[in-house]
C-alpha positions, 0 to 999 in steps of 0.5 A: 500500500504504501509503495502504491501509494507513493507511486501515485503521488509521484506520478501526480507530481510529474503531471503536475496535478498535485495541488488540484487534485483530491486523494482520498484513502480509506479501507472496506472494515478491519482486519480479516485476523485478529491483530492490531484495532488500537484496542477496539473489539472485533474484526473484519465481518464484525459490527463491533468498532473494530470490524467497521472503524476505518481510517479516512485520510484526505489530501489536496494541497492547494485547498485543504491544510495539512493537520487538520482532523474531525471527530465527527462520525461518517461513513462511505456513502459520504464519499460521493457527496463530498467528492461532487461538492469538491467538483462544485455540483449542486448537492441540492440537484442530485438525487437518492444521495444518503451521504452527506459532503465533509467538504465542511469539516475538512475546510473548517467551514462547519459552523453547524453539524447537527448530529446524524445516524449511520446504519451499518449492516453486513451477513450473508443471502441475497437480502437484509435481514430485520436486526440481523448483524447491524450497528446503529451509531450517532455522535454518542450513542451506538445501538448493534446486535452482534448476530455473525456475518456468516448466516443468513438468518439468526436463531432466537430473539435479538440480544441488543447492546447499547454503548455510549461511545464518547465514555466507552469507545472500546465497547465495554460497557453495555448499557442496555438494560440501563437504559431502555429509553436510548434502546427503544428509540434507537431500535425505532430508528434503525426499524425505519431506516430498515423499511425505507431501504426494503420497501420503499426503494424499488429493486433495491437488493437486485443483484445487476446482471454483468454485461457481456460486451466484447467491445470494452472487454475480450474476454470477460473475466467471471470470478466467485466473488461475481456470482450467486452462491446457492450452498454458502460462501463463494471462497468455499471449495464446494460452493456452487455459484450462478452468474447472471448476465446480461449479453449485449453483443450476442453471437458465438463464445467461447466459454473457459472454466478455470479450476485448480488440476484435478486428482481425478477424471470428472464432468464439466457441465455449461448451462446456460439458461436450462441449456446444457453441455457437457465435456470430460475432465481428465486427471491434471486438468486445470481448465477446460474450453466450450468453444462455439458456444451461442449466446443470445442477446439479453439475460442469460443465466450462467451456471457451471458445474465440475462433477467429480463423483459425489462431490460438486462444485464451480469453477474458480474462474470463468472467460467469456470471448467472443 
């Protein structure tokens, strides 16, 4: 990162862009092991601090001064709206903008921040489930219900905890039982942030078909992360996985399923949309091509199969040419 991350400047440096030029660095959540947090609970998949703090660092010379930092909570979804208001687009104008610009926190322009919310949730399956491994936060206080990222559901009632985090930001205390008064608003909020994002936003949890068009990428290049998977996570060996696709230049494919060599002979199956080939696997096999495979303009559904014996599975990696 950190060698990248001199490249960067210093190619800005010979484009002489340096001090007209934002550079935002943040990660995705904590680390995927249990290292470092600067003493805040959890990890990577964890609604606890250390599982969703993250460092914001900003640079842009010829605007923001060197040194200056806020303590004000804010999440992702302020990114976009901080970035067009840099750029000078009306806020005002955009639409379904749930962030907010820190453009005024960094200048030291924020006379008045008024105090906010910011809903975190993260498990696994296609949609959200109600309290279901989530964190609610603002300035103070932090409602979460720490129920695993791993699952699709939670077994039993929701065993809530509430912190006050500007006394306890390691999450030690819980203050729950303290004081139902925060617990239930805080509950009613994360309830109505819950219902306008699945109700009230059309289609809001469909997955977008991946575009297959030749004309800015030959081949396409599928992995697990893109796919659907229909018995667990994608990382895992068994997992099998469906992609969705939307064909935009329709005509003759090449299909290649890409795998770790095989120890024993098997079945490689291509179904596309109900319709299905097959072709041998041989021992020592890593990849395995259809050629001449049709592809029809619109949504295909992609689902591909390794078959060795009882064990079934997808590949690791699959190309798409025309």
């Amino acid at each position: 990162v950190d060698d990248n991350m001199g490249r960067l400047f210093q190619h800005l440096d010979r484009l002489d862009l340096t001090e007209n030029t934002l550079v935002i660095f943040l990660v995705d959540n904590g680390p995927n092991g249990n290292r470092y947090v600067a003493g805040f609970s959890g990890r990577k998949t964890m609604v606890r601090e250390g599982g969703i703090r993250s460092p914001l660092l900003l640079q842009w010379p010829g605007k923001l001064d060197p040194g200056k930092s806020s303590d004000r909570i804010s999440a992702h979804i302020d990114i976009a709206p901080t970035v067009l208001d840099a750029c000078g687009i009306n806020l005002k104008k955009t639409r379904g903008m749930d962030g907010k610009s820190l453009l005024p926190l960094l200048t030291g322009k924020a006379t008045d921040w008024p105090d906010r919310q910011i809903v975190i949730q993260a498990h696994r399956g296609s949609e959200p489930v109600l309290f279901h491994n989530f964190a609610l936060r603002n300035q103070r206080w932090k409602l979460l219900h720490p129920s695993g990222f791993q699952t699709e559901n939670f077994d039993g009632k929701p065993n809530f905890e509430l912190y006050d985090m500007e006394r306890d930001p390691y999450e030690m205390e819980n203050l729950a039982t303290e004081r139902p008064d925060i617990l239930e608003r805080l509950k009613a909020e994360y309830t109505k942030w819950f219902i306008d994002v699945s109700t009230t936003r059309p289609d809001n949890y469909a997955s977008p078909r991946i575009q297959i068009n030749p004309q800015y990428e030959n081949p396409v290049v599928l992995t697990r992360q893109d796919g659907e998977h229909l018995n667990g996570a994608p990382f895992r060996p068994e997992s099998i996985g469906r992609w969705r696709l939307d064909v935009v230049k329709p005509g003759s494919y090449s299909v290649k399923f890409r795998f770790k060599p095989v120890v024993k002979a098997g079945t490689a199956v291509l179904n596309l949309n109900g319709r299905k080939v097959l072709q041998q696997i041989s021992v020592g096999d890593s990849e395995i091509e259809f050629s001449k495979v049709h592809l029809d303009k619109g949504p295909v559904d992609l689902l591909p199969i390794l078959i060795f014996g009882d064990q079934i599975n997808s590949p690791w990696k699959i190309d798409l040419s025309r």
